[in-house]
C-alpha positions as CSV (number, residue, x, y, z in Angstrom):
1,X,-8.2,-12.0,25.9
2,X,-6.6,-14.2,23.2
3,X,-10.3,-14.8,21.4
4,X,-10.9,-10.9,21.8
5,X,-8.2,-10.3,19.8
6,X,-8.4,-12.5,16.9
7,X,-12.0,-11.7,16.3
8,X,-10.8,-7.9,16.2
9,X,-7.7,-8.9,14.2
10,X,-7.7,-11.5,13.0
11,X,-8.1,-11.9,9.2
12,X,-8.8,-15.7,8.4
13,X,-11.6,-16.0,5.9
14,X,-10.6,-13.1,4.5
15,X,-8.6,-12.6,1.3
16,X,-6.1,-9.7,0.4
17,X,-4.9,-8.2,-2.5
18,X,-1.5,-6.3,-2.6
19,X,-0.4,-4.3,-5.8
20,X,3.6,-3.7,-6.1
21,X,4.5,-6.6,-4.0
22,X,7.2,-8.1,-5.1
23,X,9.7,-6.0,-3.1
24,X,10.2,-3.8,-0.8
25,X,6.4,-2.5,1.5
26,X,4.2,-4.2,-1.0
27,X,5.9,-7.7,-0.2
28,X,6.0,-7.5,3.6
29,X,2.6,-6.1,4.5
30,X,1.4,-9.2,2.3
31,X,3.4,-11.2,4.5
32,X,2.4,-9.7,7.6
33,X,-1.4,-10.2,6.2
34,X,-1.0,-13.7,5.3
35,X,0.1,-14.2,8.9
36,X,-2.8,-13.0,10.4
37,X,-4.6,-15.4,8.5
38,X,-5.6,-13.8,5.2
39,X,-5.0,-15.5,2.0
40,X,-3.0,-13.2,-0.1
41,X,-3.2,-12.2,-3.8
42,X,0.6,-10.8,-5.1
43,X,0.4,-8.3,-8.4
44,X,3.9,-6.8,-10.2
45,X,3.9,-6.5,-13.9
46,X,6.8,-9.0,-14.0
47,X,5.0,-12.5,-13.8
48,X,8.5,-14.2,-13.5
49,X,9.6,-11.9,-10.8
50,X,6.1,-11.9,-9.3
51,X,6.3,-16.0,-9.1
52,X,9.4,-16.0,-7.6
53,X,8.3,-13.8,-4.4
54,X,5.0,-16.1,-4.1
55,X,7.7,-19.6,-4.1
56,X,8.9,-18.0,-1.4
57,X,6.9,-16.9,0.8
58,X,4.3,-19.9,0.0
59,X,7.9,-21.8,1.3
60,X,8.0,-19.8,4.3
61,X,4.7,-20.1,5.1
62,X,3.3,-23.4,3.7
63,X,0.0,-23.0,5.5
64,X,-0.5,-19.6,4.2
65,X,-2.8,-19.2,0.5
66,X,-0.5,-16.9,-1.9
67,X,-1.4,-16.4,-5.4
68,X,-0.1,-14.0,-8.1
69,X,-2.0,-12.2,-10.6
70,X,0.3,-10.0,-12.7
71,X,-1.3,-6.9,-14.5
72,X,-0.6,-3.3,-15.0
73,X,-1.8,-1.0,-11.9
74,X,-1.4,1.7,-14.9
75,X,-3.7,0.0,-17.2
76,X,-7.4,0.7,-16.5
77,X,-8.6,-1.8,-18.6
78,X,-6.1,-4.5,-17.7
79,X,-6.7,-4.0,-13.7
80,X,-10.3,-4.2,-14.8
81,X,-10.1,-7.3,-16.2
82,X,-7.4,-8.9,-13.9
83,X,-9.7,-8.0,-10.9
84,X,-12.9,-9.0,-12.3
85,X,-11.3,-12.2,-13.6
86,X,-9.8,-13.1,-10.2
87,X,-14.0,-12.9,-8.5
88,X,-15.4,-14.4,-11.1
89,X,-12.9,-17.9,-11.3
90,X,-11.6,-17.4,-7.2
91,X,-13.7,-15.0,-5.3
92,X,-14.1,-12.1,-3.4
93,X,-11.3,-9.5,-2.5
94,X,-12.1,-8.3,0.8
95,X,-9.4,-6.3,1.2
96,X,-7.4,-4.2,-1.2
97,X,-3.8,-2.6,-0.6
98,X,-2.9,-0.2,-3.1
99,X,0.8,-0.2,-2.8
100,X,2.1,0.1,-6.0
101,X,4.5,3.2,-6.4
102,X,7.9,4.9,-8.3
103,X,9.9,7.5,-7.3
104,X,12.0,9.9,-9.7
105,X,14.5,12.4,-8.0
106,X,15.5,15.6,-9.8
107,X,15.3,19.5,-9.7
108,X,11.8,21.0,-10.4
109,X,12.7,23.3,-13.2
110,X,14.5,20.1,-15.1
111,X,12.1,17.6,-14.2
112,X,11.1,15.6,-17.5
113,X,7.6,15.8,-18.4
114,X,7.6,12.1,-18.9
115,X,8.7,11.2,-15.9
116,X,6.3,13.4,-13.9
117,X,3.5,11.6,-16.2
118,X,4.8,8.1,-15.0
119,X,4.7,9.2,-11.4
120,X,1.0,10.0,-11.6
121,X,0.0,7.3,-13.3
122,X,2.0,4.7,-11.0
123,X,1.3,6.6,-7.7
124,X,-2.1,8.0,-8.1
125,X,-4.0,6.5,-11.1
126,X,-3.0,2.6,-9.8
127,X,-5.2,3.6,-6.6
128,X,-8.4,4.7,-8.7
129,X,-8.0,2.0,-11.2
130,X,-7.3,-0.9,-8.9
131,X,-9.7,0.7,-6.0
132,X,-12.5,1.1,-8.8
133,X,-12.2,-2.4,-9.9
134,X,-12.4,-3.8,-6.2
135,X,-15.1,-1.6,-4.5
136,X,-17.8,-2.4,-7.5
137,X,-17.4,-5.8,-6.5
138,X,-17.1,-4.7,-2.6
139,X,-20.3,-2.3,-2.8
140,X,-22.7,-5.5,-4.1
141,X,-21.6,-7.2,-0.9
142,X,-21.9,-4.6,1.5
143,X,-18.6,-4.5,3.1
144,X,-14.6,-4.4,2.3
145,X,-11.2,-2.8,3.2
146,X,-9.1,-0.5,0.9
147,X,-6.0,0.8,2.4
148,X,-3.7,3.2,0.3
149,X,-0.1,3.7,1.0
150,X,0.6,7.3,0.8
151,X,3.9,8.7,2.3
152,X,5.2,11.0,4.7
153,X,5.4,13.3,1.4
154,X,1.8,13.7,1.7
155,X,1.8,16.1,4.2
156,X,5.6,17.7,4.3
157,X,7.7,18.0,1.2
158,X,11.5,17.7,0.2
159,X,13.8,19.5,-2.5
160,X,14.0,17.2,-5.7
161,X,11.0,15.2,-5.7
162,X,7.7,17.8,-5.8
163,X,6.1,15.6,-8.0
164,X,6.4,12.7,-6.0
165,X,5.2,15.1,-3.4
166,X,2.1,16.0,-5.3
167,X,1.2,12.5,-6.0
168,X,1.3,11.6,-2.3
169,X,-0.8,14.3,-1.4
170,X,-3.3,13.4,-4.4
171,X,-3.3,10.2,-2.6
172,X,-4.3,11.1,0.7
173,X,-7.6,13.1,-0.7
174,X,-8.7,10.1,-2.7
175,X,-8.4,8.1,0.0
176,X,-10.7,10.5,1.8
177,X,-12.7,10.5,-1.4
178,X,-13.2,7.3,-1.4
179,X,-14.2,7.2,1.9
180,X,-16.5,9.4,1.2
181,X,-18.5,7.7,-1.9
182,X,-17.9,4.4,-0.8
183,X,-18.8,4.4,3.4
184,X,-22.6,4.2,3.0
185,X,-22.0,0.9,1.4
186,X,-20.1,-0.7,4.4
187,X,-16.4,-0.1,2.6
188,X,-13.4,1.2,4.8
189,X,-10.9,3.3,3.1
190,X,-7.6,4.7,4.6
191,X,-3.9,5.5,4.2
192,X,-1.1,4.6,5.7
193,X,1.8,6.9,5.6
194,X,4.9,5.7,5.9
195,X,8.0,8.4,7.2
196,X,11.7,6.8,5.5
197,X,12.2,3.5,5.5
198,X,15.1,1.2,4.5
199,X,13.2,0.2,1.1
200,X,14.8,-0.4,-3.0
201,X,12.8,2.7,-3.2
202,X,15.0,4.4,-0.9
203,X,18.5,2.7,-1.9
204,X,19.5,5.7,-3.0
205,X,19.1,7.9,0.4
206,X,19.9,4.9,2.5
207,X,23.4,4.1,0.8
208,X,24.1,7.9,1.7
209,X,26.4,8.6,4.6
210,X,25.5,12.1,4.5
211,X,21.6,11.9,4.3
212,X,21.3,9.2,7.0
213,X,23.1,11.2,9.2
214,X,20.3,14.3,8.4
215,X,17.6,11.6,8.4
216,X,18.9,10.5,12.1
217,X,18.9,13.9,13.6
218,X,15.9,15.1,11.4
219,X,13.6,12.1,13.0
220,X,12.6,11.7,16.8
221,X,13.3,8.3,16.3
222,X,16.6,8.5,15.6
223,X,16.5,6.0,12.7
224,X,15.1,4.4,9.5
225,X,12.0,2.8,9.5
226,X,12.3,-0.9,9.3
227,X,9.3,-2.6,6.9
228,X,8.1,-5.0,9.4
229,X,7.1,-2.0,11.6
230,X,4.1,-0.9,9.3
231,X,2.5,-4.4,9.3
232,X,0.8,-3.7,12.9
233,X,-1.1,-0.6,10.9
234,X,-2.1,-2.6,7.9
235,X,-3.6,-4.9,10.0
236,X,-5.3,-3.4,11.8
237,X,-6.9,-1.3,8.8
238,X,-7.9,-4.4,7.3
239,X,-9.5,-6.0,10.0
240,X,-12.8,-5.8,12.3
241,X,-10.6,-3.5,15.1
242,X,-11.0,-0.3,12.4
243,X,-14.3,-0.5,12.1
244,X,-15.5,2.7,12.7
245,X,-12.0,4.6,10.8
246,X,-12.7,5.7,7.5
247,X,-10.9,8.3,5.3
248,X,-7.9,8.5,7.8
249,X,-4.3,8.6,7.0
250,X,-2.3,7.0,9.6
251,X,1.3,7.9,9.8
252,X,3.9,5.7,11.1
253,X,7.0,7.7,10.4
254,X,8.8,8.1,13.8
255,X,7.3,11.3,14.5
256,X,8.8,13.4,12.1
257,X,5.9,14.8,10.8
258,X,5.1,16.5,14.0
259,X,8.7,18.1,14.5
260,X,10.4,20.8,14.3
């Protein structure tokens, strides 16, 4: 049983690369992949800040490979180039987790205009950008694993953050997009939606007495989400056991999606 398992997931040989994980998601599904044996690639725009997480988990886990490669998931060209870079001087990307995100909270009629323009290029532009860059290099070799993280946003919505909203939901039909293209050439690409979890994204909501308590009652769970709890999925989308899912969006949220 034990061999059946790690040659559906297990990940050793293979090599990840996680945008926005110096915090929060982006930092514990890299974790959780270097554990089930991938080496792991870190990306933030703040190289000093981006170090520091790879010190520490290459501390944590000394057996583990961790690099960092700061860029710009906003930047077309610099993604580009940091990706192409990366295979050229390290080698393939097998698997690509587009994790990079923002959130802005505010009435519709006084959103700022900037603000939703930020939104769209961190939340939906990083995944075309970064999941261009990776799948030309994935489609000459015939295979590879790009997992986006949408949100529980994508299919239900919430006063104050429609934009955020729309991006989510953008993000779940490129994901099928890309599926779409990019199947025929041996590439698997899903979502993972994540309902609310205790995140700096969420600081806000989960310092609040009064939206806890709603979230609590609201969720058939009863609870926040803890991080560590969407690892299982990103595994399993990124190894040999998903072999046959492609343009699905997996939510781990607790169940309140389907309630009333």
């Amino acid at each position: 049983m034990t061999d059946t398992l790690t040659t559906l997931f297990g990940l050793t040989g293979k090599r990840a690369l996680v945008t926005g994980s110096s915090q929060g998601i982006g930092r514990t599904l890299a974790r959780g992949l270097a554990g089930a044996g991938a080496a792991v690639v870190l990306n933030g725009r703040d190289a000093a800040k981006l170090e520091a997480t790879r010190a520490e988990l290459a501390a944590e886990m000394p057996e583990a490979e961790i690099d960092a490669l700061p860029f710009d998931v906003t930047d077309h060209a610099a993604v580009r180039a940091a990706i192409d870079g990366f295979e050229a001087d390290r080698g393939a990307i097998d698997i690509l987790v587009n994790n990079a995100g923002m959130q802005h909270r505010s009435p519709l009629e006084e959103f700022p205009a900037d603000a939703f323009e930020r939104l769209l290029q961190t939340n939906v532009a990083s995944c075309f950008h970064a999941g261009q860059a990776c799948a030309r290099h994935m489609i000459g070799r015939g295979a590879g694993k790009i997992i986006n993280i949408a949100s529980v946003q994508t299919a239900l919505a919430r006063t104050g953050i429609a934009p955020y909203t729309a991006t989510k939901g953008a993000v779940g039909n490129l994901t099928k997009g890309m599926a779409t293209d990019w199947a025929r050439h041996g590439l698997h690409c899903n979502a993972i939606a994540p309902g609310y979890f205790e995140t700096p994204l969420n600081e806000a909501l989960v310092s609040d007495p009064e939206f806890t308590a709603w979230l609590e009652k609201r969720t058939p769970a009863g609870r926040w989400g803890k991080t560590e709890e969407l690892v299982g999925a990103c595994i399993f989308l990124a190894s040999p056991a998903s072999s046959f899912v492609n343009g699905h969006v997996l939510f781990v949220d607790g169940a309140i999606s389907v309630s009333l």
